[in-house]
Residue, then its C-alpha position, 0 to 999 in steps of 0.5 A: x500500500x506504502x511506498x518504502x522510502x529509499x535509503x540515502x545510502x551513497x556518499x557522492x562528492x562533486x568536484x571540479x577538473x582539478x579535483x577539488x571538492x565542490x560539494x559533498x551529499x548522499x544520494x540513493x542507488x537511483x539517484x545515482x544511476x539517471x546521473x550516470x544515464x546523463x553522461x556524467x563522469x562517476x568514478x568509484x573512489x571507495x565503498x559506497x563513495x563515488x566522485x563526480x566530476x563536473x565541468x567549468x559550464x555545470x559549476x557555473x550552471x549550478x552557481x546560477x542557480x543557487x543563487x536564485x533560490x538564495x535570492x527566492x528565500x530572502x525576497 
């Protein structure tokens, strides 16, 4: 009758060409593979921690929009 809620149970890190750390959030298997499925670059880096890396265009993308939801919240 209930949808059993999935379990955040993986540890992504984004970051950028350089490697550094960007954000860090968990996600589930699911989350995980319509990431995969768009033809980001995932790479596994230990028991469920992945890395993903994003460009110059989707770091700047998700600046943009986080700064609009920022702006959203205080208006």
């Amino acid at each position: 009758m209930f949808k059993k809620k999935e379990k955040k149970n993986i540890h992504v890190r984004l970051v950028n060409k350089q490697g550094e750390i960007i954000r860090e959030f968990d996600c589930t298997e699911k989350d995980l593979q319509e990431v995969k499925e768009n033809g980001t670059e995932i790479r596994l880096v230990g028991d469920q921690s992945y890395e993903m890396v994003a460009t110059d265009e989707q770091l700047e993308k998700l600046a943009r929009v986080e700064a609009e939801i920022e702006a959203e919240i205080k208006a």
